[in-house]
Backbone bond lengths (Angstrom), bond angles and torsions (degrees), N, CA, C in turn:
res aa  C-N    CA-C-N  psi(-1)  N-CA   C-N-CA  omega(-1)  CA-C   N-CA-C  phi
1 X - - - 1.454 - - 1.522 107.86 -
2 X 1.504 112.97 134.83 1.562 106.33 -175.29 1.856 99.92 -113.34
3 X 1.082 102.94 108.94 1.565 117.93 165.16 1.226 113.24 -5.28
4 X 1.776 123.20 -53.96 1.559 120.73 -159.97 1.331 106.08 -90.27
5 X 1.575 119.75 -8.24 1.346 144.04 163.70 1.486 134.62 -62.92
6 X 1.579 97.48 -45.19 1.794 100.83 157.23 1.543 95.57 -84.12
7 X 1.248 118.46 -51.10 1.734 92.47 -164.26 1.205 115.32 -45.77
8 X 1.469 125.22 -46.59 1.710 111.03 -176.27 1.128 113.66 -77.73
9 X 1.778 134.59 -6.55 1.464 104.21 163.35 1.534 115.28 -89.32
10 X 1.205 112.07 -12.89 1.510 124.60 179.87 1.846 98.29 -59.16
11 X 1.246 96.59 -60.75 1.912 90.60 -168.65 1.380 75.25 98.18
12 X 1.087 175.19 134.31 1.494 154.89 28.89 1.384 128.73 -40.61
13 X 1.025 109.99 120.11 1.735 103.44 -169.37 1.507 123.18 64.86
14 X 1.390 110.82 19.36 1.673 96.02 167.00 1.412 98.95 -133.76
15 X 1.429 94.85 98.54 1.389 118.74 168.46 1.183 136.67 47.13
16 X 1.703 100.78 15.57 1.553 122.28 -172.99 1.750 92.04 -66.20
17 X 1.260 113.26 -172.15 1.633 124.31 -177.05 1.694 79.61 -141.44
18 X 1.643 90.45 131.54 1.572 97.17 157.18 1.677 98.28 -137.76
19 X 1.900 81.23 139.35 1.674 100.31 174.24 1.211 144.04 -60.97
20 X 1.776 91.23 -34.07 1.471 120.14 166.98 1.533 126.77 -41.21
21 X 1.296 104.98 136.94 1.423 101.72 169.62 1.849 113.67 -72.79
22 X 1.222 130.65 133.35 1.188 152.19 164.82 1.775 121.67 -86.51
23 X 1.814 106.33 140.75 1.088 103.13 -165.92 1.401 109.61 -137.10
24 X 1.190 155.32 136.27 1.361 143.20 -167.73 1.037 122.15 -92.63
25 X 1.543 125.09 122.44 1.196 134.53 -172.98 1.358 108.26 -104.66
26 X 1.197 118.04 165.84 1.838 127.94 -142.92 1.787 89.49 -165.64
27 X 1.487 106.59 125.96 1.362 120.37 -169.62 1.552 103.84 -149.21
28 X 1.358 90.77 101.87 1.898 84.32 169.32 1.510 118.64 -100.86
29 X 1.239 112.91 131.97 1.218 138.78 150.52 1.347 160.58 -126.85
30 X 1.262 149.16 -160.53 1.492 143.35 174.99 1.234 101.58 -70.57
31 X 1.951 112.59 112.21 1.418 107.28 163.88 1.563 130.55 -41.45
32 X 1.338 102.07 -28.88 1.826 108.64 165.68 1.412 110.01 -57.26
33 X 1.061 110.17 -37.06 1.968 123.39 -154.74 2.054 81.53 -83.94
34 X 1.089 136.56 -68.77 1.382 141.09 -175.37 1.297 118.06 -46.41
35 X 1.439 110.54 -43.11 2.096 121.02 161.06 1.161 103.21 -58.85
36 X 1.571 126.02 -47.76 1.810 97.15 178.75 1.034 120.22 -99.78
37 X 1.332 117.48 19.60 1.607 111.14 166.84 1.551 98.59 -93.86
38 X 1.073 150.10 -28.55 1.356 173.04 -84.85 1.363 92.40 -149.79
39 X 1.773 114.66 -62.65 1.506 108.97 165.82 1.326 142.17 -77.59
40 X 1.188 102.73 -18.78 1.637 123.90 174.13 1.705 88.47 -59.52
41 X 1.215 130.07 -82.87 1.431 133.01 -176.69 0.923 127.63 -19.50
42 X 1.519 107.12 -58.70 1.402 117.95 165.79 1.467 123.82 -51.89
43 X 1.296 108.49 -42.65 1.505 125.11 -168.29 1.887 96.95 -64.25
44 X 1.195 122.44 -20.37 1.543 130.73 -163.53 1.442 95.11 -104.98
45 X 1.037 116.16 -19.37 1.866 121.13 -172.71 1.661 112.85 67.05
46 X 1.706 89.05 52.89 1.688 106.24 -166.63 1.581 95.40 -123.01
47 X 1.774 119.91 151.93 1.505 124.88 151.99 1.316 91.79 -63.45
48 X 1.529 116.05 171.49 1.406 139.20 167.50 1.552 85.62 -72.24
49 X 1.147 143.91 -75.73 1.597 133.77 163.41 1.311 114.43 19.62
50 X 1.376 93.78 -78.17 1.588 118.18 -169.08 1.557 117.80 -60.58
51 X 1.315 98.03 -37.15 1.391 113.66 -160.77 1.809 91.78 -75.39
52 X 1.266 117.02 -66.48 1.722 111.99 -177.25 1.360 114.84 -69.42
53 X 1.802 134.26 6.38 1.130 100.75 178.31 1.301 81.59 -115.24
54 X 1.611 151.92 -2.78 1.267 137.38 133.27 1.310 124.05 -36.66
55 X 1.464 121.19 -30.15 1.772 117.25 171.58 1.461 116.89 -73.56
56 X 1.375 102.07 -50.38 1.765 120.48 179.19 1.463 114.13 -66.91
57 X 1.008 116.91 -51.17 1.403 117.15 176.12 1.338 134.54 -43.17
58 X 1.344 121.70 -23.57 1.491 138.69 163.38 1.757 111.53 -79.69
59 X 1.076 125.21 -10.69 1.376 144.75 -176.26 1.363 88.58 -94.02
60 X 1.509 107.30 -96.14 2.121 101.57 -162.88 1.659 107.66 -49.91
61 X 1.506 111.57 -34.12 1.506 84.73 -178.92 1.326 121.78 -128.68
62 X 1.386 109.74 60.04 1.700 121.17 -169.59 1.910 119.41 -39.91
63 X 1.204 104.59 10.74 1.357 115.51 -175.47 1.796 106.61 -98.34
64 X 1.150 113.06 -18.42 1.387 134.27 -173.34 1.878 100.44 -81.76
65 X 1.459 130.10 -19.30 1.046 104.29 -163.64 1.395 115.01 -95.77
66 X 0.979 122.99 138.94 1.571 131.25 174.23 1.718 111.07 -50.88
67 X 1.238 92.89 137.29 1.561 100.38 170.33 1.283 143.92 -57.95
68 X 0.974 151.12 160.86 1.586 119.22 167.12 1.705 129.64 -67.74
69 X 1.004 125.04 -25.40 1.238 121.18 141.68 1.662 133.06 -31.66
70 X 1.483 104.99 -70.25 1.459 115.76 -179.05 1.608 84.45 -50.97
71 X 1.350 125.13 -65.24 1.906 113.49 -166.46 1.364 101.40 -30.08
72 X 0.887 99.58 -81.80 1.783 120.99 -165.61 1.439 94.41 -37.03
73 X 1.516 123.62 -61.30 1.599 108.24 177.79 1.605 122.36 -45.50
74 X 1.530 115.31 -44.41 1.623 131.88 -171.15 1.592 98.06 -84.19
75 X 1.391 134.12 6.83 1.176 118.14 159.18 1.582 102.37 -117.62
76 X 1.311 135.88 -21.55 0.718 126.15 154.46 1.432 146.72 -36.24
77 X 1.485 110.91 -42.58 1.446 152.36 156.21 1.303 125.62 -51.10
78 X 1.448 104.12 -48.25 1.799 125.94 153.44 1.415 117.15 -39.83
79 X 1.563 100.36 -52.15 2.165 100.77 -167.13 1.156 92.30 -91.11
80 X 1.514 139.92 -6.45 1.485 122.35 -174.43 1.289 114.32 102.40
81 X 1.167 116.50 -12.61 2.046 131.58 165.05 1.693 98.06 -46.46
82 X 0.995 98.56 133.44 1.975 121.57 168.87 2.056 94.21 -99.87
């Protein structure tokens, strides 16, 4: 599974509106371990936000993921393929 792959079928963080109430989560780890998550994100043109609730999000709600078809259509769509 490639990270920048659920995020764009997820819609996470782009400018969707959610109704839900939100709660802040707090994760400690190896400042080494936080720089490359920090760059990985970046490297995707993602917040760290974006980046873990694009990983998690296919987990709590495995009903959300696109098929292989729809992929193939939404990358298709990407290079300019009809």
């Amino acid at each position: 599974m490639k990270v920048y792959e659920t995020f764009d079928t997820l819609g996470v963080g782009l400018g969707r509106r959610r109704t839900t109430k939100t709660v802040r989560l707090s994760v400690d780890m190896p400042l080494r371990a936080h720089k490359k998550l920090k760059g990985i994100a970046h490297s995707h043109g993602l917040t760290m936000k974006g980046l873990i609730l694009g990983v998690i999000e296919p987990i709590i709600y495995p009903e959300k993921i696109p098929s292989k078809e729809t992929k193939k259509a939404m990358l298709d769509a990407r290079k300019g393929r009809n």
